[in-house]
Wavefront OBJ file of the C-alpha trace (Angstrom):
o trace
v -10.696 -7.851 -14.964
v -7.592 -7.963 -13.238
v -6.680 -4.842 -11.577
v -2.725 -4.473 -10.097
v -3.128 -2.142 -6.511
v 0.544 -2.362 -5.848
v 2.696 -0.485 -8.329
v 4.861 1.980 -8.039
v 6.447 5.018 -10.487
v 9.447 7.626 -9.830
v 8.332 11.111 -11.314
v 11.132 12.641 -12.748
v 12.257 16.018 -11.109
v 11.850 14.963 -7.881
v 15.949 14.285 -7.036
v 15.261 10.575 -7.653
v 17.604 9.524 -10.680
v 16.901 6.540 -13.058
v 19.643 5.014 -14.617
v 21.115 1.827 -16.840
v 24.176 0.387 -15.937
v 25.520 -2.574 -17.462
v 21.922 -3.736 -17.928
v 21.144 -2.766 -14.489
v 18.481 -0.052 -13.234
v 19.928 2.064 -10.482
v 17.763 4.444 -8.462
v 19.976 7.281 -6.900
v 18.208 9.245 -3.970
v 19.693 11.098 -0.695
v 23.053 9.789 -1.440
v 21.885 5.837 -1.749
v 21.659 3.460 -4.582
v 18.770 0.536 -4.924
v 19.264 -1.900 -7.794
v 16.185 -3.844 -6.141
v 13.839 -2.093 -8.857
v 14.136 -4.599 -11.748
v 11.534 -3.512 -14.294
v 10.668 -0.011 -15.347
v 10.406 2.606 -12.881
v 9.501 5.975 -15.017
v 8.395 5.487 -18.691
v 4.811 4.673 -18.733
v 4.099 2.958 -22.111
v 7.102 0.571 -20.815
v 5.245 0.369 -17.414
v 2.282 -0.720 -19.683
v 4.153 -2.871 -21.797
v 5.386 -4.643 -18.330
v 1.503 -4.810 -17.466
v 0.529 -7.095 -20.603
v 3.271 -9.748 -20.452
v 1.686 -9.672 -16.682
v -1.836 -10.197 -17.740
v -2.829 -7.147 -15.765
v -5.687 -4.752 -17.445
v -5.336 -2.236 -15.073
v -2.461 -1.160 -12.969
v -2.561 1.302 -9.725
v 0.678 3.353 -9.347
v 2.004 5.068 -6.872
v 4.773 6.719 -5.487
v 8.149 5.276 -4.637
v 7.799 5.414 -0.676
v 11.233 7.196 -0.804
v 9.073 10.030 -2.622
v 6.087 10.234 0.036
v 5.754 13.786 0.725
v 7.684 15.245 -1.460
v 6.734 18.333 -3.284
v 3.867 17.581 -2.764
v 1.248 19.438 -5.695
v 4.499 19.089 -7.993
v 4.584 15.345 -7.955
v 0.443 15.048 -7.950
v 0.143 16.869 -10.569
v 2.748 14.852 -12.344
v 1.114 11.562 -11.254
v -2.518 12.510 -12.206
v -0.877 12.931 -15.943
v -0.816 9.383 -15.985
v -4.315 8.333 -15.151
v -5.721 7.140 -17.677
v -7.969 4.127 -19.050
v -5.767 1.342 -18.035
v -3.910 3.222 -14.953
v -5.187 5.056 -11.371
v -3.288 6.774 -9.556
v -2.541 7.226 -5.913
v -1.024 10.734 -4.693
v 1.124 11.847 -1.850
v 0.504 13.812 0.864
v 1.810 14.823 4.728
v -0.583 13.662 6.684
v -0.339 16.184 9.313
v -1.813 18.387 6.598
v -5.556 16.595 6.065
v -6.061 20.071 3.633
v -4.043 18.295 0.963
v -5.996 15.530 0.911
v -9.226 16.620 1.061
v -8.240 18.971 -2.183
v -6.607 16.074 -3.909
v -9.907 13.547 -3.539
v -11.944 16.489 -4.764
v -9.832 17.340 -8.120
v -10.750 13.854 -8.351
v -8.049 12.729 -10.646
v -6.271 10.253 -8.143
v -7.781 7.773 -6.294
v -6.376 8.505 -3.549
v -2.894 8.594 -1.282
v 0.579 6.292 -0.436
v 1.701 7.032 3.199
v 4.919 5.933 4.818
v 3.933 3.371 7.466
v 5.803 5.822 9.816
v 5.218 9.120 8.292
v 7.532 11.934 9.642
v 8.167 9.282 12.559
v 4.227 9.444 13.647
v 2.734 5.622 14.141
v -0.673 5.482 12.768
v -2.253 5.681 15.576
v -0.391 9.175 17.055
v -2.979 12.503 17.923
v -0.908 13.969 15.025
v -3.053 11.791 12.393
v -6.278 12.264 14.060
v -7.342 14.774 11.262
v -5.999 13.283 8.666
v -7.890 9.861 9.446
v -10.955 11.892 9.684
v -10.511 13.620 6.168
v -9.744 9.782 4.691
v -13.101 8.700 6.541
v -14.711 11.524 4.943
v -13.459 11.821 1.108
v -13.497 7.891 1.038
v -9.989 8.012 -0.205
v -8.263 4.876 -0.678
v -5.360 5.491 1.626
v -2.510 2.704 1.085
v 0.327 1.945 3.678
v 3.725 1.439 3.043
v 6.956 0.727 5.160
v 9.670 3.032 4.068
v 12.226 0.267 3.531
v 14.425 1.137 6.460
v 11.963 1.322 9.609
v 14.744 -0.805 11.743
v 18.447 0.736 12.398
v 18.922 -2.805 13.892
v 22.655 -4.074 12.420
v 21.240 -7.352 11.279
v 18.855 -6.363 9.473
v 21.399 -5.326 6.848
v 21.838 -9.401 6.681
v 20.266 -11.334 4.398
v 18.306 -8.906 3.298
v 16.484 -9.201 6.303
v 15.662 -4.847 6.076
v 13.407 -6.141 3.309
v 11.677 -9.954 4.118
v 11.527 -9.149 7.820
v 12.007 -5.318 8.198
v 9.416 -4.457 6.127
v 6.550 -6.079 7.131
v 7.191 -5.046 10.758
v 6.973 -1.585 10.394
v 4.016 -1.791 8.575
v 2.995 -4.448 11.369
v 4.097 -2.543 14.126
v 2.165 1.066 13.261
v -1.152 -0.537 12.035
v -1.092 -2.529 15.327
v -0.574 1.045 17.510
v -3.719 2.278 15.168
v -5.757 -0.549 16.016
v -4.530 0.316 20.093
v -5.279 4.045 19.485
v -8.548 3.212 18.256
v -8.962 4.389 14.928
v -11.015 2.186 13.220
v -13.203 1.937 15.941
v -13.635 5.755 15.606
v -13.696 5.700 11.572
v -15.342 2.545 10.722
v -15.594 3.604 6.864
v -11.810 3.856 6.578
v -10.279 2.298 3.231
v -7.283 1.416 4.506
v -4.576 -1.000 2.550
v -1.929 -2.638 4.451
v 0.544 -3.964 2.048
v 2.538 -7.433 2.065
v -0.519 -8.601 3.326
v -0.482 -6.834 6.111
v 2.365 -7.987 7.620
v 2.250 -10.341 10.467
v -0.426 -7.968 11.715
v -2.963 -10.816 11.066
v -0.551 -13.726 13.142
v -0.501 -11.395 16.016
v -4.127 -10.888 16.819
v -4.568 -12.968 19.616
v -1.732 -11.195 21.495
v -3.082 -8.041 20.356
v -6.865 -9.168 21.693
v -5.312 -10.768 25.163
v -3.643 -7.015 25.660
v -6.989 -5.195 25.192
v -8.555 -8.023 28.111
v -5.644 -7.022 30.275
v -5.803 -3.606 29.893
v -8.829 -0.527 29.470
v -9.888 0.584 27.783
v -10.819 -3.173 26.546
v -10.882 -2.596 22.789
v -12.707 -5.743 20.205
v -9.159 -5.743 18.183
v -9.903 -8.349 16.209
v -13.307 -7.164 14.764
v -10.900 -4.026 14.084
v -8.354 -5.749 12.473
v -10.625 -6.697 9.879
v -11.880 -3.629 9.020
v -7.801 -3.355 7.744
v -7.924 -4.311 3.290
v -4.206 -6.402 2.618
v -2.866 -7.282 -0.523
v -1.999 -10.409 -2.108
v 1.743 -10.012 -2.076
v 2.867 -12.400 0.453
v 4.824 -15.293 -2.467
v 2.728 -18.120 -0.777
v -0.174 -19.535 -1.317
v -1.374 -21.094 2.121
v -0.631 -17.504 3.399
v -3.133 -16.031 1.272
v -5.762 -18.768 1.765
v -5.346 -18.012 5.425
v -5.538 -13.714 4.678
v -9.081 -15.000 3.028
v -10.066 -16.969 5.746
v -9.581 -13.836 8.235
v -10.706 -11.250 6.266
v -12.896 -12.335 3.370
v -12.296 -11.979 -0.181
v -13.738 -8.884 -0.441
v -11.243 -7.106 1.690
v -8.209 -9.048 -0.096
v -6.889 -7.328 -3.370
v -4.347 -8.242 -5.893
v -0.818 -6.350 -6.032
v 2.566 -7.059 -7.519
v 5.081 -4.876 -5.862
v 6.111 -3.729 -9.110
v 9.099 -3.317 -10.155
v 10.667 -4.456 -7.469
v 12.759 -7.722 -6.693
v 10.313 -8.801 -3.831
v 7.119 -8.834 -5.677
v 5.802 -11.329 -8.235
v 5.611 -10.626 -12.261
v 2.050 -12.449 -12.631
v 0.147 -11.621 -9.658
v -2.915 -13.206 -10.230
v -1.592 -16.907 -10.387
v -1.663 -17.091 -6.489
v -5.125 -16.120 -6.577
v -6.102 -18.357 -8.986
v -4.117 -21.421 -7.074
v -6.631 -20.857 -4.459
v -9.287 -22.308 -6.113
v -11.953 -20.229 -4.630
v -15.217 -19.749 -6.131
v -15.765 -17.733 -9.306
v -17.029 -14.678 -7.415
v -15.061 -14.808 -4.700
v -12.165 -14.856 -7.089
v -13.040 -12.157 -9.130
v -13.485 -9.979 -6.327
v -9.603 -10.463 -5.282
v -8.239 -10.485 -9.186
v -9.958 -6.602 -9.448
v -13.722 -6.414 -8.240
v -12.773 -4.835 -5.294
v -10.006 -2.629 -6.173
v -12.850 -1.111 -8.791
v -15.256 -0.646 -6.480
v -12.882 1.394 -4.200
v -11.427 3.605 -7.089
v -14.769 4.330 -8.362
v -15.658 6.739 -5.463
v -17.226 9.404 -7.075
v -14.838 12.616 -6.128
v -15.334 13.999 -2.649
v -17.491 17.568 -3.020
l 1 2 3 4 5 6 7 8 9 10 11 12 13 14 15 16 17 18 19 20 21 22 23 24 25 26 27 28 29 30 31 32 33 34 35 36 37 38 39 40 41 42 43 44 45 46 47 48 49 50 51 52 53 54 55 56 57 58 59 60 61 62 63 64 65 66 67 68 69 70 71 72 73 74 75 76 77 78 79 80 81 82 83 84 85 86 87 88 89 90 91 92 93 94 95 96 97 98 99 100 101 102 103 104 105 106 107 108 109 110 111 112 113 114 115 116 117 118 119 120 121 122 123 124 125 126 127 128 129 130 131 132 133 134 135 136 137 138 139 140 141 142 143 144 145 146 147 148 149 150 151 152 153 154 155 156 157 158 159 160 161 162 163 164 165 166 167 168 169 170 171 172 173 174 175 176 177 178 179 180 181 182 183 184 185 186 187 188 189 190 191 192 193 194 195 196 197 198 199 200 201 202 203 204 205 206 207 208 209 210 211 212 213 214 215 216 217 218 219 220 221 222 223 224 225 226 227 228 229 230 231 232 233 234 235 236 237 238 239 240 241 242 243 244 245 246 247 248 249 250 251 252 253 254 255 256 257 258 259 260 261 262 263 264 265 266 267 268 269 270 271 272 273 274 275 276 277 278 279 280 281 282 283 284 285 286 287 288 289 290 291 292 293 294 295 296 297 298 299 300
């Protein structure tokens, strides 16, 4: 079974317009364009359709991070409309409001939540979250993190598409690191919590994260932390991914495409399967564990 965690949708209604031009998709939101989205973005037996020439049985969408947060019950109850037998769903939330959660995991029809890697300009490891961290522990909600696309008002980052290949991964670097310094895992060891891009460069920088916490109090195990983190596959090489394995373990690895964007992959299981891992190992990565974290039953 091959199960996509990393997909994304635009609800209509939400501001967020969907348009051809010339052959090209353009997303118009707040003012800005993106022609990075290359494959469908709204229609979901086109989404599907995208899915089998991908070889993917089941597909997880979420939000477009741009939509995080907003109207919030509108666009879940929109997104739940599209679970289905070959589709889950992750919903939105603010995280400073754990209520919303906790109500969302028990309607049970999503699987559980997108937040911004900086949501609201909180780091994931800020008092504000405290609650909601508690409320993921609790519900067992699959909670996946995202960098908003522009975490960095540095001037070269809007170089060489550096805001994207660089700037992306270090947001969602940068705030998972200030969770694992805040101690959250430590304090919610049952967390389900997805980095994506495999996790950054999160994993690269855990001896300087480790030497900090020997330097320091209150003397935190980081790296036993870190790999309480899940990643997905979506880092376009395959020594990278042997070495995400190696770290974590192929049970905390899980397959996503970045669909439909430009900096994903359209078959996402052919890195996993250049790995050459054993069968069970394998099928753990291609969609064992992204079924055994949807199938939660619904929080009570």
């Amino acid at each position: 079974m091959i199960v996509d965690c990393h997909a994304h949708v635009v609800v209509p209604g939400l501001g967020a317009e969907v348009e051809r031009r010339d052959s090209v998709q353009v997303v118009s939101y707040g003012g800005r364009e993106t022609r990075s989205a290359l494959r469908e973005f709204q229609d979901l037996d086109r989404i599907l359709e995208e899915q089998d020439r991908a070889g993917v049985d089941i597909v997880v969408l979420c939000p477009w991070v741009n939509l995080c947060g907003v109207e919030v019950e509108r666009q879940n109850e929109a997104l739940a409309t599209l679970a289905g037998e070959r589709v889950r769903v992750l919903g939105t939330v603010e995280p400073e409001r754990p209520e919303q959660l906790v109500a969302l995991m028990r309607d049970g029809r999503l699987s559980g939540v997108e937040i911004p890697a900086v949501p609201n300009g909180a780091y994931l490891g800020d008092p504000r979250l405290r609650e909601f961290w508690a409320a993921a522990e609790e519900t067992g909600a699959l909670v996946f993190v995202h960098p908003s696309s522009r975490g960095f008002a540095l001037p070269v980052m809007d170089e060489h598409y550096l805001w994207n290949t660089v700037g992306n991964p270090l947001e969602t670097t940068v705030s998972a690191a200030h969770m694992l310094g805040a101690g959250v895992l430590d304090a919610h060891p049952r967390l389900n919590v997805l980095l994506a891009h495999g996790g950054g460069v999160l994993p690269a920088l855990r001896g300087r994260l480790a030497r900090e916490q020997e330097i320091h109090p209150p003397g935190r195990d980081v790296r036993a932390a870190l790999r309480r983190f899940l990643v997905d596959t979506v880092v376009h090489e395959v020594d990278v991914l042997r070495d995400l394995v190696g770290l974590f373990g192929a049970d905390r690895v899980l397959l996503g495409s970045d669909y439909p964007f430009d900096m994903g992959t359209e078959r996402p299981a052919e890195i996993v399967c250049a790995l050459d891992l054993p069968p069970d190992e394998e099928a753990l990565i291609l969609g064992g564990n992204a079924l055994r974290l949807l199938a939660q039953d619904a929080f009570a």
